[in-house]
Backbone as CSV, one residue per row, in Angstrom:
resi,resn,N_x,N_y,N_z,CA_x,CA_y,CA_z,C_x,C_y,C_z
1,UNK,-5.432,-3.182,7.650,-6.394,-4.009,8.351,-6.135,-5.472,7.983
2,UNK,-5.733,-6.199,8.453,-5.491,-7.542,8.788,-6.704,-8.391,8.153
3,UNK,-8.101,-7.924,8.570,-9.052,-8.823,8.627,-9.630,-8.204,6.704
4,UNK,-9.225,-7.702,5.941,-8.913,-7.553,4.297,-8.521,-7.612,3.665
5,UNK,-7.021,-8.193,4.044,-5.943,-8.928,3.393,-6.460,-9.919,2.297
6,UNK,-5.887,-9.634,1.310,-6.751,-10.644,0.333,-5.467,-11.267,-0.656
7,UNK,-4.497,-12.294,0.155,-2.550,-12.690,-0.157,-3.239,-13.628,-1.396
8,UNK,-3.885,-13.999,-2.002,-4.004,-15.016,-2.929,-4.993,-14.013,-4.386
9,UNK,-5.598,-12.781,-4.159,-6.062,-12.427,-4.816,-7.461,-12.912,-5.627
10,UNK,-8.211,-13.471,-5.105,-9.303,-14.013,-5.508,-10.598,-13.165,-4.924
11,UNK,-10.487,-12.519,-4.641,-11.912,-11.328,-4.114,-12.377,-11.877,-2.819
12,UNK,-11.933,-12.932,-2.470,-12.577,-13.166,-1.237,-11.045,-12.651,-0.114
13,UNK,-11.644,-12.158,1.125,-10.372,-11.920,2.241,-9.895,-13.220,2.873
14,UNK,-8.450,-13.140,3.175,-7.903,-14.086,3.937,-9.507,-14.934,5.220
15,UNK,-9.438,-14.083,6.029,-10.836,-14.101,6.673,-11.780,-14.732,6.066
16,UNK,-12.711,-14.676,4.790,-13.403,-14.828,4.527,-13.350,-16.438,4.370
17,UNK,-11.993,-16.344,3.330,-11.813,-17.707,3.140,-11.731,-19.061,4.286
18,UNK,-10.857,-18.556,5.128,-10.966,-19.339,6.190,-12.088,-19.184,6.677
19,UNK,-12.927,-19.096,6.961,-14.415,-19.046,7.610,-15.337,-20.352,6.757
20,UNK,-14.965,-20.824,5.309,-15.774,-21.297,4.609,-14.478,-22.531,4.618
21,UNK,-13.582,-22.695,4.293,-12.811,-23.641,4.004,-11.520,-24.246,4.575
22,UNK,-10.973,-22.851,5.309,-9.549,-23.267,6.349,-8.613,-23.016,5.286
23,UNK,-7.706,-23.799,5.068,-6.231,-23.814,4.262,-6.552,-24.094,2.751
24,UNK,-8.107,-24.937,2.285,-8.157,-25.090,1.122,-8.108,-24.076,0.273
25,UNK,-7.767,-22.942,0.151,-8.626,-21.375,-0.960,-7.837,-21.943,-2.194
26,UNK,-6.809,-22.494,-2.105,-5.620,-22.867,-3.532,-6.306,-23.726,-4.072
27,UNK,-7.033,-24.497,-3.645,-7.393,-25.833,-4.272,-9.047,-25.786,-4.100
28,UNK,-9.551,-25.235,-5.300,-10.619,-25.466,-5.998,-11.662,-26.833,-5.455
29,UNK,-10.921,-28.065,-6.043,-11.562,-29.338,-5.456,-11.942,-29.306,-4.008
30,UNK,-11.351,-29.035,-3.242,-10.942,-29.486,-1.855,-12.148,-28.481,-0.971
31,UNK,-12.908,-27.135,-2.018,-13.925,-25.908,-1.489,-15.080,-27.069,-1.415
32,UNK,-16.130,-26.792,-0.608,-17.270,-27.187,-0.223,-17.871,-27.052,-1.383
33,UNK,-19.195,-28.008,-1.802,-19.729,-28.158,-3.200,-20.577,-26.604,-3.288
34,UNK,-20.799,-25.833,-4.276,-21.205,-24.333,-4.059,-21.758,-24.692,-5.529
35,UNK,-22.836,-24.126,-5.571,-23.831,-23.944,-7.092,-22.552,-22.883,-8.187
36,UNK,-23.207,-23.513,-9.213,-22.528,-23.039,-10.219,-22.874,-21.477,-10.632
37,UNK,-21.852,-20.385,-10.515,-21.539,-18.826,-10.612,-21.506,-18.639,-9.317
38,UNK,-21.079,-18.906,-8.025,-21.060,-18.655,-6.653,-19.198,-18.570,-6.324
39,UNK,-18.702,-17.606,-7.323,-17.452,-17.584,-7.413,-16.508,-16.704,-5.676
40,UNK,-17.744,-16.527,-5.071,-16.985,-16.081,-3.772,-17.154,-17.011,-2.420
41,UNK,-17.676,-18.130,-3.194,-18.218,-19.268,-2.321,-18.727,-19.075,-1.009
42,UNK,-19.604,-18.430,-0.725,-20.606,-18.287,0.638,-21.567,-19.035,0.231
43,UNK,-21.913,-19.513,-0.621,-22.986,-20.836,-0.830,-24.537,-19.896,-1.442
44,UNK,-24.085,-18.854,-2.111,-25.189,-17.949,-2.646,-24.713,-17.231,-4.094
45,UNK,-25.427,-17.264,-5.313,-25.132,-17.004,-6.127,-25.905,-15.281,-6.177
46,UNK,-25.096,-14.301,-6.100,-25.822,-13.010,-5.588,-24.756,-11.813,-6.092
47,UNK,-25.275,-10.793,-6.030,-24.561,-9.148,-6.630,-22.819,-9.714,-6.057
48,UNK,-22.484,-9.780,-4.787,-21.162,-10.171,-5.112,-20.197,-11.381,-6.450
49,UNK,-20.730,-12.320,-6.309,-20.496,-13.130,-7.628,-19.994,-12.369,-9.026
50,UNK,-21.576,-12.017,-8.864,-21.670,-10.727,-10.768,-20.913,-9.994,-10.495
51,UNK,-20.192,-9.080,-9.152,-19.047,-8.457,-9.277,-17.789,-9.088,-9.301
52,UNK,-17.557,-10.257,-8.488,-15.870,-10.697,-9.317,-16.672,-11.125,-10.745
53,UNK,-17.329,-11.627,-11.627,-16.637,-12.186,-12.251,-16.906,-10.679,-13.559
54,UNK,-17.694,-9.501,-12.952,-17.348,-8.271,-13.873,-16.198,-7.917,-14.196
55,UNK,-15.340,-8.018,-13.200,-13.456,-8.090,-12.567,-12.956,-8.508,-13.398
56,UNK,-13.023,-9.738,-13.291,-12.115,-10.585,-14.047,-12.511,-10.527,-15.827
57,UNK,-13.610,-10.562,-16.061,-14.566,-10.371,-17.657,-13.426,-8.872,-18.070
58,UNK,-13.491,-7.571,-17.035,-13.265,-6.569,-17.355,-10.810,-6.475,-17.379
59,UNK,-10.959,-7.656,-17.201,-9.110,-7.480,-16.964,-8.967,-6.915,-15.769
60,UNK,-9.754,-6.254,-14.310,-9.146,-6.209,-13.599,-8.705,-6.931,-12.771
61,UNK,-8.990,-8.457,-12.783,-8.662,-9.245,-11.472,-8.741,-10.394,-12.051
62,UNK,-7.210,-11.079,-12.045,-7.093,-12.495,-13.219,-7.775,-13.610,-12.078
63,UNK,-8.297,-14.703,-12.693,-9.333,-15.522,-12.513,-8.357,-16.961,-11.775
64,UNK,-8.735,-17.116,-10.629,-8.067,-18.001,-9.623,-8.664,-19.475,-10.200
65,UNK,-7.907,-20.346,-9.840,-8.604,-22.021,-10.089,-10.223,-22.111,-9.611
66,UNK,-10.087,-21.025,-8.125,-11.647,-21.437,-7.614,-12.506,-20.935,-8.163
67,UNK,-12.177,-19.539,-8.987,-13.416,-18.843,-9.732,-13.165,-19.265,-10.728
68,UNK,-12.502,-20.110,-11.752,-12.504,-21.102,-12.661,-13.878,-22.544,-12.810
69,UNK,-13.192,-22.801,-11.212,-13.951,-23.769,-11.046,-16.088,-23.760,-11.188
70,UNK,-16.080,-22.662,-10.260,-17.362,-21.763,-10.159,-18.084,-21.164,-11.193
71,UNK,-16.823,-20.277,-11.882,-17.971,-19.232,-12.859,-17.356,-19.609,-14.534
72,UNK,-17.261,-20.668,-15.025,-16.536,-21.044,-16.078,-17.795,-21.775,-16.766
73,UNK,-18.742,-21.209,-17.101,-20.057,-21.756,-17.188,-20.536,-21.862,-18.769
74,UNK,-20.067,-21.181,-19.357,-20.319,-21.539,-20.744,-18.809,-21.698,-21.627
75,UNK,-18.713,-22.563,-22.267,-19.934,-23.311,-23.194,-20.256,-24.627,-21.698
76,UNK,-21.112,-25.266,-22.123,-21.183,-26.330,-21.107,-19.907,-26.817,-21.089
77,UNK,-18.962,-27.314,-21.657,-17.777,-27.902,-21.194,-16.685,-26.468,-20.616
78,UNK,-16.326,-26.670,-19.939,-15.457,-25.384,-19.454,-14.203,-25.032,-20.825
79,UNK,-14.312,-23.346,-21.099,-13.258,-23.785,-22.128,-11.801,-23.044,-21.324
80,UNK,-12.130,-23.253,-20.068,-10.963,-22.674,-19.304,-10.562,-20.780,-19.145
81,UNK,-12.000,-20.040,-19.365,-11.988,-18.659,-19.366,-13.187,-18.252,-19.333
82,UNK,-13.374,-17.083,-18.004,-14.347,-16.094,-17.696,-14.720,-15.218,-18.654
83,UNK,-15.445,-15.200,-18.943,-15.910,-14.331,-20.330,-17.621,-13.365,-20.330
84,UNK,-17.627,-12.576,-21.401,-18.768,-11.737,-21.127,-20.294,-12.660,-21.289
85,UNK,-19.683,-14.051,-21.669,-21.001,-15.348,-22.110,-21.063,-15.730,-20.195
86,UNK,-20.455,-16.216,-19.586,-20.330,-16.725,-18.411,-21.238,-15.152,-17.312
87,UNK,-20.214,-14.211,-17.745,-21.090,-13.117,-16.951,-22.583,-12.773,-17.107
88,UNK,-23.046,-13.417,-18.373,-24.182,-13.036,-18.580,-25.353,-14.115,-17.345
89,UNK,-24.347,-15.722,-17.864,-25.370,-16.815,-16.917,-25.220,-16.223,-15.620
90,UNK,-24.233,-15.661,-14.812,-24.220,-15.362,-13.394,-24.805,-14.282,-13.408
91,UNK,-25.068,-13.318,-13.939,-26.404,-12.395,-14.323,-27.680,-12.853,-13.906
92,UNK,-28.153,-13.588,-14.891,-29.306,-14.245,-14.898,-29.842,-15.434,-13.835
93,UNK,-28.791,-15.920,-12.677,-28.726,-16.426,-11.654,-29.024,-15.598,-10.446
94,UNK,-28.529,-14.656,-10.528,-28.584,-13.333,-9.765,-29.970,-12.551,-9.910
95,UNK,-30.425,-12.696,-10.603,-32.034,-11.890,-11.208,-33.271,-13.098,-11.062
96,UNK,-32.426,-14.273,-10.719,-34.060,-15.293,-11.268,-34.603,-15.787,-9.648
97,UNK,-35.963,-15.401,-9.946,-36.918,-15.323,-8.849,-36.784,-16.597,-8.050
């Protein structure tokens, strides 16, 4: 299926990506401004999110510049890795009323 192709590996589909950004998916900067843990960038921090970045926390799915950019949330300065501290804030983003 064409329209699930996912050539860059970041959890979002070819499709998807282009729908939100066009040619940018490589380049992090260049994505529309998206709240911080909104690592599949639809502009909602929600159960998809907490699943890539379970992915990537768990070694199955290494962590792209854009979900760098997105879910790299603790410590406050980025220390350049998705971790079970970061999964917890996109947790708690995902749960808060």
């Amino acid at each position: 299926d064409p329209n699930s192709t996912d050539s860059d590996g970041d959890g979002l589909t070819d499709t998807e990506e282009a729908a939100v950004c066009g040619s940018c998916a490589a380049d992090p900067n260049a994505w529309p401004e998206y709240d911080d843990g909104d690592l599949n960038a639809d502009g909602n921090v929600d159960a998809g999110d907490y699943l890539i970045a379970t992915r990537i926390v768990m070694g199955q799915l290494a962590a792209t510049p854009v979900h760098l950019a997105h879910g790299d949330l603790y410590p406050a300065s980025p220390d350049g890795a998705i971790t079970l501290s970061d999964l917890i804030l996109i947790q708690q983003a995902v749960l808060a009323p």
